[in-house]
TORLUMLO-379391 format. One line per 5 residues: number of its first residue (from 1); for each residue x, y, z of N, C-alpha, C. Coordinates in Angstrom, 3 decimals, padded with zeros to 6 digits, m for minus. Atoms other than C-alpha are relative to their C-alpha. Layout:
NUM = X:Y:Z:X:Y:Z:X:Y:Z  ...
***
This chain:
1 = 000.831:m001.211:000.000:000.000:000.000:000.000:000.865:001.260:000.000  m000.791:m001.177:m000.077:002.590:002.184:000.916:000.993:000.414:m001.306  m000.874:m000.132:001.004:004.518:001.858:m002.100:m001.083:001.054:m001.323  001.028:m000.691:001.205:001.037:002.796:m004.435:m000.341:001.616:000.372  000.213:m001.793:m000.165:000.610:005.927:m002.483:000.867:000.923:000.137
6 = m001.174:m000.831:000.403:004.236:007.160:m002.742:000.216:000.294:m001.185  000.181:000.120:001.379:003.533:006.283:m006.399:m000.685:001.253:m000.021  001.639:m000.559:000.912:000.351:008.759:m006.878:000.731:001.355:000.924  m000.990:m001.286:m000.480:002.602:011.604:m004.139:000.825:000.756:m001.062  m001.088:m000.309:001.072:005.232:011.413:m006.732:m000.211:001.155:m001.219
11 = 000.179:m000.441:001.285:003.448:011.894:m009.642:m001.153:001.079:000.053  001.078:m000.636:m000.716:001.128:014.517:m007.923:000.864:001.205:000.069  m001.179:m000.637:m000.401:004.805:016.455:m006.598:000.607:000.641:m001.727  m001.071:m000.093:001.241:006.005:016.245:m010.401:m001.251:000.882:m000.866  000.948:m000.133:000.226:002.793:017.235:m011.739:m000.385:001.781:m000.046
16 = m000.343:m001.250:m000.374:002.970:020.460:m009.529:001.044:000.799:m000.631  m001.373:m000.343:000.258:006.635:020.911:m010.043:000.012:000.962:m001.597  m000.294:m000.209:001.991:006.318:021.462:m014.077:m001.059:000.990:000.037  000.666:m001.526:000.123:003.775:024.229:m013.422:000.142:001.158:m000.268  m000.433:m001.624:m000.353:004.056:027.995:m013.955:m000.294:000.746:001.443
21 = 000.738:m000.472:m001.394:003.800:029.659:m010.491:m001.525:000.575:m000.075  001.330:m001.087:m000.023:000.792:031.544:m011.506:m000.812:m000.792:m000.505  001.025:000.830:m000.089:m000.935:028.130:m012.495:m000.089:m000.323:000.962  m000.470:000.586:m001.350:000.222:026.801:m009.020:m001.236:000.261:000.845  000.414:m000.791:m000.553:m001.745:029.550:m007.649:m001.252:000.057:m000.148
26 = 001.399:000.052:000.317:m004.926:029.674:m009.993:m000.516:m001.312:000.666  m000.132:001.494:m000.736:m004.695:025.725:m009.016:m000.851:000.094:001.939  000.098:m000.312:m001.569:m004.909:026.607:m005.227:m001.322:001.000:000.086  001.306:m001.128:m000.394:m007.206:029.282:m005.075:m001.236:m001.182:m000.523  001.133:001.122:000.001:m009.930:026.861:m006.903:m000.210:m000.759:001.034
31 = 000.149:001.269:m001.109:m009.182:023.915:m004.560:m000.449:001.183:001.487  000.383:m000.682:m001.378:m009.461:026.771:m001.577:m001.728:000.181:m000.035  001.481:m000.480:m000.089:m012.932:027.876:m003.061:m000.949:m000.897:m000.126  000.590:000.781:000.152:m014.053:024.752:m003.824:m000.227:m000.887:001.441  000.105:000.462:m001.334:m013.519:023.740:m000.058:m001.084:001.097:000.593
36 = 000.978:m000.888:m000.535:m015.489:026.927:001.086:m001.260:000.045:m000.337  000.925:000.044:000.276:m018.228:026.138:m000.729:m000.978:m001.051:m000.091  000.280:000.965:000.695:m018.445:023.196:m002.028:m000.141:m001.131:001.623  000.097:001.095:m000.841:m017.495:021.275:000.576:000.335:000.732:001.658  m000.667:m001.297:m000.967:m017.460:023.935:003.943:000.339:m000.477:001.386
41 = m000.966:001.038:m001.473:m015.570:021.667:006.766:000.426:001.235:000.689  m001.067:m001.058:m000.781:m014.642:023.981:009.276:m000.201:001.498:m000.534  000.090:m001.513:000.279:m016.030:027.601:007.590:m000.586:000.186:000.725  001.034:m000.997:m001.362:m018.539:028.370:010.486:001.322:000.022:000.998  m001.163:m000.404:m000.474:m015.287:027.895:012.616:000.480:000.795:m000.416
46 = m001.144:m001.198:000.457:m012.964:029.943:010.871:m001.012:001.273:000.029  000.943:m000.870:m000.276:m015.682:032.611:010.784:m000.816:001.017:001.400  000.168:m000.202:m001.714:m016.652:032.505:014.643:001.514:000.417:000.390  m000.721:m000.917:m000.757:m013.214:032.823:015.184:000.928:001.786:m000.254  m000.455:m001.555:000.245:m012.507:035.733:013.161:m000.697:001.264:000.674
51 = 000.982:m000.690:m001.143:m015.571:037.278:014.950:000.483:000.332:001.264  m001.113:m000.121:m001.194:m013.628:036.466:018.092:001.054:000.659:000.059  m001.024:m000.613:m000.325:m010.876:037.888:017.335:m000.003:002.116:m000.596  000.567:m001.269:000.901:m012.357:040.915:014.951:m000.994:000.675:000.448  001.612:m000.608:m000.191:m015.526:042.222:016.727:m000.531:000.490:m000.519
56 = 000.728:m001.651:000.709:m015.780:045.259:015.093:m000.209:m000.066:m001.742  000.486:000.310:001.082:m016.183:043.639:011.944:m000.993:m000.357:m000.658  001.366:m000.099:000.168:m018.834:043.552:009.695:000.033:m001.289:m000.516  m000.315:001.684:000.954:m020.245:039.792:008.141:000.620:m000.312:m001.327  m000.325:000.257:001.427:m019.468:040.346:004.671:001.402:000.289:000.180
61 = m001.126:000.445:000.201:m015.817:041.145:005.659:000.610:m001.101:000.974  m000.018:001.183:m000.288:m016.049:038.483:008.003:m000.133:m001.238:m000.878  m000.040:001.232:000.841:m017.046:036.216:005.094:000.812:000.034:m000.925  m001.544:m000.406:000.634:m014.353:037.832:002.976:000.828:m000.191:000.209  m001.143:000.634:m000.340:m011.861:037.174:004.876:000.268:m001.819:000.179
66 = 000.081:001.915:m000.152:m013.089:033.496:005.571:000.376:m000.387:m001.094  m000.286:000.590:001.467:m012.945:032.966:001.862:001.017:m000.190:m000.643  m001.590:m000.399:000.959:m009.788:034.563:000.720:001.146:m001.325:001.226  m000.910:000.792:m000.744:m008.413:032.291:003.950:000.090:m001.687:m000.402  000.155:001.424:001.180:m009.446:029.062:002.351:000.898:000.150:m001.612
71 = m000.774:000.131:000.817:m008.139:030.015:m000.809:001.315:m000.052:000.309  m001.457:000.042:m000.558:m004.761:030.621:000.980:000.729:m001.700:000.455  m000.112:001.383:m000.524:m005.277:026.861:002.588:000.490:m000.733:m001.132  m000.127:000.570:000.968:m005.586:025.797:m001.136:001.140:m000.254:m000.405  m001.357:m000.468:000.677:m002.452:027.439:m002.417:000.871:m000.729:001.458
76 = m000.741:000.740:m000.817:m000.930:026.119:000.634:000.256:m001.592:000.014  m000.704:001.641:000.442:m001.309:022.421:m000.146:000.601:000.019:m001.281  m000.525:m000.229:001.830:m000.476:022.869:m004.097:001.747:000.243:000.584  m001.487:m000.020:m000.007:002.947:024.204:m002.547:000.443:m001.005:000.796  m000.443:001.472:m001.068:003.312:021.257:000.215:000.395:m001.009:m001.324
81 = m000.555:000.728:001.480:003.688:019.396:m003.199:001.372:000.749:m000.846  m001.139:000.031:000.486:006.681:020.802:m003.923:001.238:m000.214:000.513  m001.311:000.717:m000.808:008.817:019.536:m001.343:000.957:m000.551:m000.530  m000.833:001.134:000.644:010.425:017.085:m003.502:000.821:000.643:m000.710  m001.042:m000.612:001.205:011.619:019.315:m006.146:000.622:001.610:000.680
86 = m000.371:m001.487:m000.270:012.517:022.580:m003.813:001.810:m000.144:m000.439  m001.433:000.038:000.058:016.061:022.700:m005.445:000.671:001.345:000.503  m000.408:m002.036:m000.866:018.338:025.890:m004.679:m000.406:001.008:m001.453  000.855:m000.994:001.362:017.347:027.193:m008.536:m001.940:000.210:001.049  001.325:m000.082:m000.688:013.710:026.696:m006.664:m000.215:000.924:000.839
91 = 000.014:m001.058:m000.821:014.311:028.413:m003.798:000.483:001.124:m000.213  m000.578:m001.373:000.355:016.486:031.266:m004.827:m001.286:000.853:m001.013  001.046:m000.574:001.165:013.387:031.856:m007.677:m001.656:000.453:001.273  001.355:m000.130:m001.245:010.334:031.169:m004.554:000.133:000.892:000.893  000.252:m000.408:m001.390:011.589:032.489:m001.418:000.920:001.475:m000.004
96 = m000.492:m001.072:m000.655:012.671:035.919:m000.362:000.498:m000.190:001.735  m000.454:000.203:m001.448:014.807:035.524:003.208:000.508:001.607:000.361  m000.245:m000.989:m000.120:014.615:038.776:005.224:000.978:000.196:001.318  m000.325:000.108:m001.917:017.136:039.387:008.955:000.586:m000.908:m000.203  m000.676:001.248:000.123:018.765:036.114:008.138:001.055:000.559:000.838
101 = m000.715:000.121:m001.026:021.421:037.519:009.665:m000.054:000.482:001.464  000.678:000.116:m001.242:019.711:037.855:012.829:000.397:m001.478:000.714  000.108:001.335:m000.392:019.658:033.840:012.860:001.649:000.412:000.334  m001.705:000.288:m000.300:023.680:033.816:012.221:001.000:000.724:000.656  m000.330:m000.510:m001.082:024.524:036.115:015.101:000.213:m000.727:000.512
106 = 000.121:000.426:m000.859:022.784:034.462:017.353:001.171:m001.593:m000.275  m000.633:001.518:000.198:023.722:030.843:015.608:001.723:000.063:000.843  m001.897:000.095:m000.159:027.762:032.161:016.138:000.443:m000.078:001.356  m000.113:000.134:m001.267:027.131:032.037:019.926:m000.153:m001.045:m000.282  m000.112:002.034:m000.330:026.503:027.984:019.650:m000.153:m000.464:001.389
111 = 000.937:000.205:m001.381:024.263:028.204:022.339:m001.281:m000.603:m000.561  001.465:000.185:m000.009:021.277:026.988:020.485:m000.552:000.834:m000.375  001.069:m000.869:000.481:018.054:028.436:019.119:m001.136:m000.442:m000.143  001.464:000.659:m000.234:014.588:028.019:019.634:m000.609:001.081:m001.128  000.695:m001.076:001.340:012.804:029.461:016.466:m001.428:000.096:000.566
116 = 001.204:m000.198:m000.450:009.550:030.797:017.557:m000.773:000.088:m001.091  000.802:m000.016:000.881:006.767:030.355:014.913:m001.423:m000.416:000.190  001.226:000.750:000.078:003.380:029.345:013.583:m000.768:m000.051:m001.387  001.363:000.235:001.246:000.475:028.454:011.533:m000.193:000.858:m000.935  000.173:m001.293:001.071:001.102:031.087:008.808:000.686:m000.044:m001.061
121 = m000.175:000.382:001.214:001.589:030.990:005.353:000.307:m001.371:m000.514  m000.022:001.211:000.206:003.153:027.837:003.881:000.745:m000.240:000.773  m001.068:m000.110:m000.905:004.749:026.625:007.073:000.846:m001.307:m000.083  m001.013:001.057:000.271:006.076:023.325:006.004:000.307:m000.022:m001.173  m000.988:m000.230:001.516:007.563:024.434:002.705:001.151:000.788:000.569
126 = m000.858:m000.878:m000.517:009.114:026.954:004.965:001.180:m000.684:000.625  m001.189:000.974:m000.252:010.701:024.187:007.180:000.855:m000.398:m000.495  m000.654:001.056:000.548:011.979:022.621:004.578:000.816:001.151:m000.558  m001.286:m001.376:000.475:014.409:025.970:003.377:000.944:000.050:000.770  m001.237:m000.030:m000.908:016.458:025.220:006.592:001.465:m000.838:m000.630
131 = m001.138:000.339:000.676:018.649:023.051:004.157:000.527:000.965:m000.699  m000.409:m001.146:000.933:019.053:025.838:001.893:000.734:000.752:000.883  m000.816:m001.221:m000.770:020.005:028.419:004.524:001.029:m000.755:001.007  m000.960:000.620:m000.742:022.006:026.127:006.191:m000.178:m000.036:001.843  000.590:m000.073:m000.937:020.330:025.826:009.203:m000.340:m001.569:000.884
136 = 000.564:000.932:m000.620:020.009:022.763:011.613:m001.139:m000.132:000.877  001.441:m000.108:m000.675:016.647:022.222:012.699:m000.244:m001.016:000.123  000.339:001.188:m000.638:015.247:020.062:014.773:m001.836:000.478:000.075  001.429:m000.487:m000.374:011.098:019.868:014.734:m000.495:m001.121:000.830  001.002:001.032:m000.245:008.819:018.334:016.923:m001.191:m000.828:m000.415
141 = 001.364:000.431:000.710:006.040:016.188:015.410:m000.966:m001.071:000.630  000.888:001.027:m000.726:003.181:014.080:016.175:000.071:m001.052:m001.163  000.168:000.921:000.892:002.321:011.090:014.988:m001.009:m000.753:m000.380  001.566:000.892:000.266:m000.280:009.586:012.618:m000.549:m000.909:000.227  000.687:001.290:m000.347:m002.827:006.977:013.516:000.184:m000.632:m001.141
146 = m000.438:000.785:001.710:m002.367:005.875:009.858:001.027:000.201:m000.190  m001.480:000.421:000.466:000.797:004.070:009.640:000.785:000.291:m001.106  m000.682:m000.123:001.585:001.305:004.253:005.818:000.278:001.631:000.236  m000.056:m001.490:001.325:000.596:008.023:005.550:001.083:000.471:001.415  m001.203:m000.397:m001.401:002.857:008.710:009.476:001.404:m000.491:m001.107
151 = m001.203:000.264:000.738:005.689:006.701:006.992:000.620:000.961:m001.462  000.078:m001.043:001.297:004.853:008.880:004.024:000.563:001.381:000.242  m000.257:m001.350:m000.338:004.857:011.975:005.562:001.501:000.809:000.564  m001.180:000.349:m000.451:007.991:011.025:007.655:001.167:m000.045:m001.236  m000.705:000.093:001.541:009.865:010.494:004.099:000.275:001.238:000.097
156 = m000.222:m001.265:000.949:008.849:013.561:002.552:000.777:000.997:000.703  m000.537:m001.290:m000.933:010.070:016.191:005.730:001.555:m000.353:000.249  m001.669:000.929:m000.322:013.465:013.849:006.485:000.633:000.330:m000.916  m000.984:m000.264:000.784:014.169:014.299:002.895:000.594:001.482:m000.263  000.082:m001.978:000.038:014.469:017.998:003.275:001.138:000.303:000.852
161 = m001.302:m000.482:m000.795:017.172:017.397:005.790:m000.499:000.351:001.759  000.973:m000.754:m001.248:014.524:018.426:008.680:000.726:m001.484:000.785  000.007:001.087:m001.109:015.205:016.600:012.036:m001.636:m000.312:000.726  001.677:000.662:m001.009:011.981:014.424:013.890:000.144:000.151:001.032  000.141:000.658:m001.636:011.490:014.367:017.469:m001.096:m000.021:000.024
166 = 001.659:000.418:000.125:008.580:012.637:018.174:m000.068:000.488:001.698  000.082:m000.691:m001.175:006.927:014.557:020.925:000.198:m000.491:001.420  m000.365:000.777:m001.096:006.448:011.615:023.474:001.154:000.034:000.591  m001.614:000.188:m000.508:010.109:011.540:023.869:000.705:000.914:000.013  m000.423:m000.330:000.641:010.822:014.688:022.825:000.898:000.728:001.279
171 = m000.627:m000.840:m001.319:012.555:016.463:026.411:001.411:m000.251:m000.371  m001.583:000.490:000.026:015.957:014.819:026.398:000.814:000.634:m001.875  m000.414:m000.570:001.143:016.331:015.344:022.441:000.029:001.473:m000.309  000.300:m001.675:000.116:015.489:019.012:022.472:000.894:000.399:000.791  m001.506:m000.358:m000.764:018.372:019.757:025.037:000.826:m000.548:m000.502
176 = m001.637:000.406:000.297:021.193:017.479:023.412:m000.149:001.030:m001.163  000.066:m001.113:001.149:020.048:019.529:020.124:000.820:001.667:000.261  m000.362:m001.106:m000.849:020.602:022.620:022.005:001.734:000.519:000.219  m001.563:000.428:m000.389:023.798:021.515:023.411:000.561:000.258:m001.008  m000.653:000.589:001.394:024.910:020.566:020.089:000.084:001.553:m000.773
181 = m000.450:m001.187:000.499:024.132:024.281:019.054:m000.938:000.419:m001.314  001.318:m000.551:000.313:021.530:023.912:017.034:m001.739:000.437:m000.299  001.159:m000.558:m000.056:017.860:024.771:016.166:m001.165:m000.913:000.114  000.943:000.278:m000.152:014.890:023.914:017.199:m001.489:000.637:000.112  001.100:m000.946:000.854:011.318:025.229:015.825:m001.370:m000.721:001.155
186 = 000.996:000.343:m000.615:008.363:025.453:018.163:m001.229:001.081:m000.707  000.952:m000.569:000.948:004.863:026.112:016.566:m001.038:000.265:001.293  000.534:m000.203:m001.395:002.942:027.950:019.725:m001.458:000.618:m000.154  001.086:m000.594:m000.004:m000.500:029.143:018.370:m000.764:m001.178:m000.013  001.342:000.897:m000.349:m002.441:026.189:019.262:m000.285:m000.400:001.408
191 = 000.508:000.273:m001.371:m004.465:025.571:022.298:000.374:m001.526:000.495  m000.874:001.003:m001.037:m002.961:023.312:024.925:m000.703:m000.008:001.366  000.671:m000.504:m001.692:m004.967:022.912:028.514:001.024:m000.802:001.035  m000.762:m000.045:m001.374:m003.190:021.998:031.758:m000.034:m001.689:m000.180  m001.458:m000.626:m001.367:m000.555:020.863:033.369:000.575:000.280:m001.426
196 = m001.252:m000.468:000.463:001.218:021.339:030.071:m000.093:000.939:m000.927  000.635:m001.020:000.307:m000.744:024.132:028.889:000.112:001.127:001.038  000.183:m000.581:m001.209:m000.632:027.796:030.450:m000.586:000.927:m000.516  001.399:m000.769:000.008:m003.703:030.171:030.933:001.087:001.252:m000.896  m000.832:m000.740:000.668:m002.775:032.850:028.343:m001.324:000.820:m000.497
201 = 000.877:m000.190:000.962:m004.966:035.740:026.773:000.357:000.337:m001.764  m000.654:000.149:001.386:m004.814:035.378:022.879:m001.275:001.413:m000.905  001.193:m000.760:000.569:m006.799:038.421:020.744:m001.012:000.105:001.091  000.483:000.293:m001.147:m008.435:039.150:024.460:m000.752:m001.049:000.560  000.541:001.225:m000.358:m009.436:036.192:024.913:000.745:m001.392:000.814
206 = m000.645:000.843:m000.670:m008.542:033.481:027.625:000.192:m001.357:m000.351  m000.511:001.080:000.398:m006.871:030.477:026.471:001.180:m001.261:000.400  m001.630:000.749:000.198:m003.876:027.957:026.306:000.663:m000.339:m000.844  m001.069:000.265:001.015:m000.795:027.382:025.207:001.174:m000.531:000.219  m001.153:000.737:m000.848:001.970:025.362:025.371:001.097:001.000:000.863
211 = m000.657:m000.913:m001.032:004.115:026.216:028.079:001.281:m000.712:m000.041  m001.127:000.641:000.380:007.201:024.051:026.869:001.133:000.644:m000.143  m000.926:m000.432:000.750:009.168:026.355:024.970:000.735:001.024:001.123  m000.236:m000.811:m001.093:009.039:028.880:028.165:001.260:m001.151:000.874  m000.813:000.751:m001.077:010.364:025.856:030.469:001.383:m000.218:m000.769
216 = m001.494:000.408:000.594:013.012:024.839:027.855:000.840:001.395:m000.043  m000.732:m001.041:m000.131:014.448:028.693:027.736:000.114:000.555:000.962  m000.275:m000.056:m000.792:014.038:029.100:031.039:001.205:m001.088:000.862  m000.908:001.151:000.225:016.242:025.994:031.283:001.809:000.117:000.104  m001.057:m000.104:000.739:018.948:026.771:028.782:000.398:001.489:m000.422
221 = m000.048:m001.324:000.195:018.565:030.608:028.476:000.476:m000.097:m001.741  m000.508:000.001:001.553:019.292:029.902:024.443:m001.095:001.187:m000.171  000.275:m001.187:000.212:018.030:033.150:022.555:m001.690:m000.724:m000.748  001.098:000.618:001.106:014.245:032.658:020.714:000.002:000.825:m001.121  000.786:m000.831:001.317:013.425:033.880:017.271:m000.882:m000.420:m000.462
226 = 001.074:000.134:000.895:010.717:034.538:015.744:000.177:m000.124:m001.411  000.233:m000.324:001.247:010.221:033.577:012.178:m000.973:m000.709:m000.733  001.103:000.124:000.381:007.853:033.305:010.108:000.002:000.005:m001.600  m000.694:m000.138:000.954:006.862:033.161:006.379:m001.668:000.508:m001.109  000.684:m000.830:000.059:004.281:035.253:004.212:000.271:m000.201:m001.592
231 = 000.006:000.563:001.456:003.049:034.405:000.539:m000.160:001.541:m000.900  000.242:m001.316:000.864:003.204:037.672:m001.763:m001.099:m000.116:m000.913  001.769:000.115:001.016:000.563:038.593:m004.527:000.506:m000.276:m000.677  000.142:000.403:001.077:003.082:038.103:m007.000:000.967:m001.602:000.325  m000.185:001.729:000.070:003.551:034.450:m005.825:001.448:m000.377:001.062
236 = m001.449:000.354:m000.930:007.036:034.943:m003.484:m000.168:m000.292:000.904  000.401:000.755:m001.423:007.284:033.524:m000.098:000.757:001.111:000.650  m000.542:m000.645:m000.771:008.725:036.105:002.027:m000.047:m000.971:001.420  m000.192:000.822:m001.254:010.495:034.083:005.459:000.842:001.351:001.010  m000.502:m001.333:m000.606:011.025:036.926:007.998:000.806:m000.886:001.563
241 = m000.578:000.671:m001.227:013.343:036.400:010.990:000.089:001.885:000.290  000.067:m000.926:m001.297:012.716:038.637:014.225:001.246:m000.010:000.693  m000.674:m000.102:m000.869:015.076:040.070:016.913:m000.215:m001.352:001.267  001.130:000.939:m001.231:015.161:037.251:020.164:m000.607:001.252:000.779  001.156:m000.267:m001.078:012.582:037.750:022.421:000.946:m000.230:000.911
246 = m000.881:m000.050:m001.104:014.404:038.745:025.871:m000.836:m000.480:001.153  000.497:000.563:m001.228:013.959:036.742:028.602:m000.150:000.747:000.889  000.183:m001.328:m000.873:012.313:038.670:031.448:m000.131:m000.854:001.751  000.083:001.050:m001.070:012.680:037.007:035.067:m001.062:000.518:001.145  001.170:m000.403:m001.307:010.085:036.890:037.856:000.576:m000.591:001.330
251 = m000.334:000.859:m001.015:011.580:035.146:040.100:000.018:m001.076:000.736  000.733:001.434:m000.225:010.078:031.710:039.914:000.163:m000.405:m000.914  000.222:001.314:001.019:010.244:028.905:037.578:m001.726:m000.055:m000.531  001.323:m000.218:000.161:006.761:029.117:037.706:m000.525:001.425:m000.606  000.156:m001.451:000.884:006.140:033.130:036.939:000.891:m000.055:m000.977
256 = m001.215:m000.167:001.243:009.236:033.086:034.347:m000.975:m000.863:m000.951  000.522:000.702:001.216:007.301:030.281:032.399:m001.603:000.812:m000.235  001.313:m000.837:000.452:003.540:031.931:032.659:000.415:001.216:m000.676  m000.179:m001.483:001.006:005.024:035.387:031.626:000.609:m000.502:m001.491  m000.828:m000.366:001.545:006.967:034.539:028.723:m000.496:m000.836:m000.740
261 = 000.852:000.466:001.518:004.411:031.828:027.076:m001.075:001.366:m000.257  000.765:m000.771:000.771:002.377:034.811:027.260:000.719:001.016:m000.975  m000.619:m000.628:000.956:004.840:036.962:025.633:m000.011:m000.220:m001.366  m000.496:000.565:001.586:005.561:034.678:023.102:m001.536:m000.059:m001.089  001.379:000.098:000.761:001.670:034.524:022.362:m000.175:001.422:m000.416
266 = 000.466:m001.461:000.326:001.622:038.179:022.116:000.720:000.176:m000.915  m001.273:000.032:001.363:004.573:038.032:019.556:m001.397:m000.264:m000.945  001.316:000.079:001.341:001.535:035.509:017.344:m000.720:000.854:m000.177  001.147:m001.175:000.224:m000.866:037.966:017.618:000.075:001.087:m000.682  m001.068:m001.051:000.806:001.407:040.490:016.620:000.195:m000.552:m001.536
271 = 000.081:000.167:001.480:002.096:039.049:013.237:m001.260:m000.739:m000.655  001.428:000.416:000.447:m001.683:037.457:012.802:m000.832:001.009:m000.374  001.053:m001.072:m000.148:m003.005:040.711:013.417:000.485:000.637:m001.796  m000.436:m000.167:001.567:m000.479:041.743:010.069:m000.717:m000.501:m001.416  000.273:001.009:001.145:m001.431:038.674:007.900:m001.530:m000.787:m000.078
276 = 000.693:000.926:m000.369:m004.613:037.618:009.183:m000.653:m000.665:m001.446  000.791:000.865:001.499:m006.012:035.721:005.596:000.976:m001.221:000.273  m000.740:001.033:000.034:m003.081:033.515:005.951:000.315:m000.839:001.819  m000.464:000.284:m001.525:m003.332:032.408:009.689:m000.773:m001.275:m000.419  000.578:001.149:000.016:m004.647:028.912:010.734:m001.819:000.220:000.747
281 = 001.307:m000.354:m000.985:m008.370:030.083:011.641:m001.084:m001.040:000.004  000.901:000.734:m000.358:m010.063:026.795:011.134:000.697:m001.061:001.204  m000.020:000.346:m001.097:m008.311:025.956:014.622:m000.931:m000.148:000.625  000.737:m000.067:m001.412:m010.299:025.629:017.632:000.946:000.578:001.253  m000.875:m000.204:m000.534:m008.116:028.049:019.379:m000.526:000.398:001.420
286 = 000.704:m000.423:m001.285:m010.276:029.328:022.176:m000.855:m000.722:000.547  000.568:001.241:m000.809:m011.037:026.100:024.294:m000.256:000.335:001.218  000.085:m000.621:m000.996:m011.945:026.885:027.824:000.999:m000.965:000.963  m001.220:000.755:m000.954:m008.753:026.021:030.082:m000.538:000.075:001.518  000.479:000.653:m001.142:m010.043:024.001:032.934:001.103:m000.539:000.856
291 = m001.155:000.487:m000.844:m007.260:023.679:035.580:m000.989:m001.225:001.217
***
């Protein structure tokens, strides 16, 4: 089985590949509108939570924005299909890298780096540019109940050069990484509830969020950056890298980690509030955190 559906990936990847960007795109936008309409999984979500986070908005650009955000979803798988072929002609032609040397400051201390990110634009095409920029990254991932497509998927990100840590295990690996000097990418805009979740407000609203990335830099004091990565109109990927985020101390293990996952949530917000069409809004981000 697994062999027939690496078959139909392939020729799916190659398919893409031989495109013009600006079919890529027409491509994507259909499949986005054809999900919003056709088939609308998750648009009363994405909708409620733009409400949530938008009040003062009216429905029709509430449904405007829902729409154009689906099409973004579209264009976002169409490019997940090009993993295979991102060569450096590829990337040098796709991606715009802005601050880069922000990363290779910090990198030249060889203390580590915790990349702070999320759910915005194409974020695993983005991952996969850490070969290009020369970047060791380590990601955390979960893992699928479906074996074949957990093996599939596992392929396609490995071949990119990306490192796995599978989350169960992932404590010990995320510090030798560290050690070792280099990067590791935490994706912090999704709701998380307790003990390893911490009460956070997101777009005023009370939530959770992992509280990991806080304990691990409270830890190792390694620097965080933010980066992130942002699809242009005329088809470029812009991948922005932020100043770190400065650790701020309270005087507890406990206050040091609540303040600075909220920080770091106020960072997302901060660039959602920029990009919002391209955010992940058919989350369920505002769960009610029940300690």
């Amino acid at each position: 089985m697994i062999w027939l559906l690496t078959a139909l990936v392939k020729a799916c990847c190659w398919f893409v590949a031989i495109m013009p960007r600006r079919l890529q795109l027409l491509f994507g936008n259909l499949l986005g509108l054809t999900w919003f309409y056709i088939v609308p999984v998750r648009r009363s979500v994405a909708i409620g939570n733009l409400k949530k986070a938008f009040p003062d908005w009216s429905d029709s650009k509430l449904w405007s924005m829902a729409r154009k955000n689906f099409q973004h979803y579209g264009c976002g798988f169409i490019e997940l299909l090009l993993l295979p072929s991102l060569t450096e002609k590829r990337f040098n032609k796709l991606f715009r890298v802005e601050n880069f040397e922000i990363y290779k400051t910090a990198a030249s201390q060889g203390r580590g780096i915790f990349l702070l990110t999320l759910h915005i634009g194409t974020w695993e095409l983005m991952s996969a540019t850490s070969s290009h920029l020369k970047i060791p990254l380590n990601v955390i991932t979960k893992k699928f109940k479906a074996g074949t497509l957990n093996q599939l998927w596992v392929n396609l990100r490995t071949s990119r050069g990306i490192k796995l840590l599978r989350e169960e295990k992932s404590t010990f690996d995320i510090l030798k990484a560290i050690r070792r000097g280099e990067a590791v990418g935490f994706i912090l805009d999704q709701f998380m509830g307790p003990p390893v979740g911490s009460k956070t407000v997101f777009f005023g609203h009370e939530t959770g969020t992992p509280a990991a990335l806080a304990l691990f830099v409270d830890r190792t004091r390694a620097p965080v950056i933010p980066v992130y990565n942002i699809r242009q109109s005329d088809g470029t990927i812009r991948v922005v890298f932020e100043p770190p985020i400065p650790f701020l101390e309270q005087g507890s293990t406990e206050k040091n980690i609540s303040l600075m996952t909220q920080v770091y949530t106020g960072k997302i917000e901060e660039i959602v509030r920029k990009y919002p069409d391209q955010w992940l809004w058919i989350h369920r981000r505002w769960k009610p955190f029940r300690t």
